[in-house]
PAVOKOL-187112 format. One line per field, with one value per residue (C-alpha): residue number from 1; residue in one letter; z, y, x. Coordinates in nm, 2 decimals. Layout:
residues N
seq NUM/...
type a/...
w Z/...
v Y/...
u X/...
END
This chain:
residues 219
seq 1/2/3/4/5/6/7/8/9/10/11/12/13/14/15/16/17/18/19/20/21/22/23/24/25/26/27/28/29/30/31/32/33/34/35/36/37/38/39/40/41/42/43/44/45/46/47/48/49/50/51/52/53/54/55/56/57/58/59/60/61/62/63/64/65/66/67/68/69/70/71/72/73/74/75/76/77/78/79/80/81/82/83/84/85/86/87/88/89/90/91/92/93/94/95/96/97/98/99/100/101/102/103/104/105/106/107/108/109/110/111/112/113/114/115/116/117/118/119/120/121/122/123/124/125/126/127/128/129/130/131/132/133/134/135/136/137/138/139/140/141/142/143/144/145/146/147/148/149/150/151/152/153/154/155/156/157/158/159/160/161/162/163/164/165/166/167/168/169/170/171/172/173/174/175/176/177/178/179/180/181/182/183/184/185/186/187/188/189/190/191/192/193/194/195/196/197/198/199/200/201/202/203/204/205/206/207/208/209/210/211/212/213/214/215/216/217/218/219
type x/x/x/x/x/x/x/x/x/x/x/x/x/x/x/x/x/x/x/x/x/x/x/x/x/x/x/x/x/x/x/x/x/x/x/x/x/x/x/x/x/x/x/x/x/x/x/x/x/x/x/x/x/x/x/x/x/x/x/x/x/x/x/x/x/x/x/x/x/x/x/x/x/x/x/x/x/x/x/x/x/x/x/x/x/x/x/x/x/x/x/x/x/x/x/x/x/x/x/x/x/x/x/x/x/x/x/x/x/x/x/x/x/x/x/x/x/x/x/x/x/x/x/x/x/x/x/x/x/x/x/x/x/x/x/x/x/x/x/x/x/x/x/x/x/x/x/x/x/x/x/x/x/x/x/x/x/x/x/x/x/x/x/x/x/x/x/x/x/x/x/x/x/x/x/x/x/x/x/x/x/x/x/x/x/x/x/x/x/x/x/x/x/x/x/x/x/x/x/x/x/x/x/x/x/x/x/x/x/x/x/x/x/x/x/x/x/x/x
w 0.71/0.82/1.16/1.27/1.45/1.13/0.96/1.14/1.18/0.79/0.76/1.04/0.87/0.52/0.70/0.83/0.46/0.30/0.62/0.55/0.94/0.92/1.08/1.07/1.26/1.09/1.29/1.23/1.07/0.75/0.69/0.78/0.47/0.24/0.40/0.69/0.99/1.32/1.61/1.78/1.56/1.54/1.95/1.94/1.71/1.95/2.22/2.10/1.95/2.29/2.51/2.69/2.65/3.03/2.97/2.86/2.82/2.48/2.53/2.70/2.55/2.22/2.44/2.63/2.25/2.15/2.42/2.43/1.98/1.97/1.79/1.41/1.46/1.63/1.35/1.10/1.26/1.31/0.93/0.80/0.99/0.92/0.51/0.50/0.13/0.02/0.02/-0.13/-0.05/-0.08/-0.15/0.25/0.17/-0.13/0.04/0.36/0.09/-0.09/0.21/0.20/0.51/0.64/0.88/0.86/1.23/1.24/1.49/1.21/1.05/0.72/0.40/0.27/0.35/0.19/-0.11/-0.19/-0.11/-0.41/-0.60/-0.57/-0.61/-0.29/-0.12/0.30/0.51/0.68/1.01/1.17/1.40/1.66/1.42/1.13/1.32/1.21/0.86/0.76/0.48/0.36/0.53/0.58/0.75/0.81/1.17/1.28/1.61/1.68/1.43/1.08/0.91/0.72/0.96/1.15/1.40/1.64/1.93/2.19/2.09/2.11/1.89/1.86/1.67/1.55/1.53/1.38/1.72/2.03/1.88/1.69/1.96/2.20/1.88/1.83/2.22/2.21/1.92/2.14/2.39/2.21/2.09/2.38/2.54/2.28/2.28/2.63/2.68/2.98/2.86/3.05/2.89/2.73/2.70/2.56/2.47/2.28/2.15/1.98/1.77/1.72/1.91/1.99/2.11/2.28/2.42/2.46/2.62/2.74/2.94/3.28/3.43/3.23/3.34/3.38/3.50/3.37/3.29/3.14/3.07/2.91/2.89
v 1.44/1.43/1.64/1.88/1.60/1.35/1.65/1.71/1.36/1.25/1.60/1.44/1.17/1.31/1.51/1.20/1.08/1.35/1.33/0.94/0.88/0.71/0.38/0.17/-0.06/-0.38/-0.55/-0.89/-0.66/-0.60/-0.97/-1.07/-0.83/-1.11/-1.38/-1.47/-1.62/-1.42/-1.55/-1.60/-1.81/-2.05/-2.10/-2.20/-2.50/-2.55/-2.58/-2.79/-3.08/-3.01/-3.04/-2.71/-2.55/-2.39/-2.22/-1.86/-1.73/-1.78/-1.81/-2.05/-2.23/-2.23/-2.35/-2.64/-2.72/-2.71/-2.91/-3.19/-3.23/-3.16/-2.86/-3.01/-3.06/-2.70/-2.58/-2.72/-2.64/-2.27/-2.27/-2.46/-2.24/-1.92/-2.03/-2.04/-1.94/-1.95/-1.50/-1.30/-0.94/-0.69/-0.30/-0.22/-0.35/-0.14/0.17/0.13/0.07/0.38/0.55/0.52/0.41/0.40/0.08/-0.15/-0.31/-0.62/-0.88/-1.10/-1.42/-1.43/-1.33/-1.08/-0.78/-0.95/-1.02/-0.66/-0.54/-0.74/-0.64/-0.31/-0.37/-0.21/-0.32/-0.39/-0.56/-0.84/-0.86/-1.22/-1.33/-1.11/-1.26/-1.08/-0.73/-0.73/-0.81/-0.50/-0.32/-0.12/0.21/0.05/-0.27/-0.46/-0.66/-0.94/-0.88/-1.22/-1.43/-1.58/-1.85/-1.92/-1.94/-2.16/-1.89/-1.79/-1.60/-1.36/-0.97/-0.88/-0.61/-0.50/-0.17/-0.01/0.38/0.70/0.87/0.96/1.13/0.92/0.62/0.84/0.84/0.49/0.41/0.70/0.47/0.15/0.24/0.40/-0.02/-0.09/0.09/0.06/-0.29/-0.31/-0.50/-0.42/-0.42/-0.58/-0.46/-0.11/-0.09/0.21/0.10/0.28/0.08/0.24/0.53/0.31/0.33/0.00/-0.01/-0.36/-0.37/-0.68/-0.79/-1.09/-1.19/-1.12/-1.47/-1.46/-1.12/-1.09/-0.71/-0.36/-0.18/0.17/0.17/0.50/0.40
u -3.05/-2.69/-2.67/-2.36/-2.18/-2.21/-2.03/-1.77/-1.69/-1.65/-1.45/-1.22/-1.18/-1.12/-0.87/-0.66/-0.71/-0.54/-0.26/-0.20/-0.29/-0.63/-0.65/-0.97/-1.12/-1.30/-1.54/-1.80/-2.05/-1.83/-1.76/-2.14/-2.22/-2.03/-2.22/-2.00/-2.22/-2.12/-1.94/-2.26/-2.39/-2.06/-2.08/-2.45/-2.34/-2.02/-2.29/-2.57/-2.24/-2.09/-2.48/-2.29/-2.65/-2.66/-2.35/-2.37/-1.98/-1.90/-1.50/-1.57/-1.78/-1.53/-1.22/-1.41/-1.49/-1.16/-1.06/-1.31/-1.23/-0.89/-0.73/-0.76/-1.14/-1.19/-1.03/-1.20/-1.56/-1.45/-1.34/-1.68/-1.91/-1.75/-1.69/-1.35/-1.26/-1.65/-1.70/-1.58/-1.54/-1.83/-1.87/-1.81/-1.43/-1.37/-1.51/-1.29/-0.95/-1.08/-1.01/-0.69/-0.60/-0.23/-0.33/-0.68/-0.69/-0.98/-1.10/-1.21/-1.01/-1.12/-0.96/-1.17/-0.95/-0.65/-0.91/-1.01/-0.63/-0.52/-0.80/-0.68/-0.31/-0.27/0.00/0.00/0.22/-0.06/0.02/-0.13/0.08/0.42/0.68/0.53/0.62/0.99/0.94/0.72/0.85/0.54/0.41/0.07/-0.05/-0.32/-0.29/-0.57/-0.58/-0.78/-0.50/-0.62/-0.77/-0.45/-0.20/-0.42/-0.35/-0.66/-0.58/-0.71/-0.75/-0.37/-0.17/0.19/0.19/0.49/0.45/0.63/0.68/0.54/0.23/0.08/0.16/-0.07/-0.34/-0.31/-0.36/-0.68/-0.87/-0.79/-0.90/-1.22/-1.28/-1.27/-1.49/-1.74/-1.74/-1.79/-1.48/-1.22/-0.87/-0.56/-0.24/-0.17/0.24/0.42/0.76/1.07/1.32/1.60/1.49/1.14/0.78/0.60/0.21/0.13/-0.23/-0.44/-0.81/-0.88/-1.20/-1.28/-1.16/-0.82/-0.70/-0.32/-0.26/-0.29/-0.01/0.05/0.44/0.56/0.92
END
């Protein structure tokens, strides 16, 4: 039985429906419904090629891959693992697109996003890399924060966000910083930035032994 709290949550987010301002957040457990292996499961074969079994920090573990085989062969394990073009979207995607979402934000590389959005004839501006930002032309985006499989493009958990004002920029921090705290992850960069009559969002997290600063800019 669905308590108080359940309730008032799904009518918050029917509300933000109906408003166009409901941004999602996609995580591993919506691709690993198609089939995808998690990210868990792609460092344990990084480690037992790599005999880096005593080490336990999984970033690491993927870069000292990457380094020891070369970026061409870390891409290609990341993309064989993590069957690259072998899923196909499942009835999580639909049901989040059905939401009508103004933006989809998600950690994961694959495609299947992109797969159900075309399905749909929905149209989103796909945000996988900074150079994408100033080509948006639709209201709604989907941005990889970790980069994409096709764009060869895998990168730490970074986002530029472009929002209608100064109110929804706080909204957008709020959820953020919601992920972040939720995933148990300390963040390094929050950035509120005007320029011209437009609002930019830049936050990023990086692991603990790659920190660069915190800074909370409201310019």
């Amino acid at each position: 039985m669905m308590d108080k709290l359940q309730f008032l949550h799904i009518l918050h987010i029917q509300k933000a429906s109906r408003q166009g301002r409901l941004v999602v957040f996609v995580g591993a457990g919506v691709s690993k419904n198609s089939g995808v292996p998690t990210w868990s499961t792609l460092i344990q074969e990084m480690k037992n090629e790599c005999g880096l079994n005593l080490e336990t920090d999984e970033l690491k573990i993927a870069q000292l891959y990457k380094d020891a085989r070369g970026e061409k062969e870390y891409m290609d394990k990341v993309k064989e693992v993590l069957q690259y073009n072998k899923v196909v979207p499942n009835e999580i995607h639909k049901a989040i697109l059905d939401l009508k979402p103004c933006h989809i934000i998600t950690t994961n590389y694959d495609n299947l996003l992109e797969q159900e959005i075309e399905n749909e004839f929905q149209q989103f501006d796909i945000i996988r890399e900074d150079k994408d930002m100033p080509r948006m032309s639709y209201p709604n985006s989907l941005i990889k924060m970790h980069g994409d499989f096709d764009t060869d493009n895998l990168t730490g958990c970074a986002v530029d966000i472009r929002c209608a004002g100064p109110e929804q920029l706080i909204r957008y921090s709020s959820i953020l910083l919601d992920i972040a705290d939720g995933t148990r992850r300390d963040f390094d960069e929050l950035i509120h930035e005007k320029r011209g009559t437009t609002w930019w969002l830049h936050f990023a997290v990086r692991p603990s032994n790659n920190r660069r600063k915190i800074l909370f800019d409201m310019r």
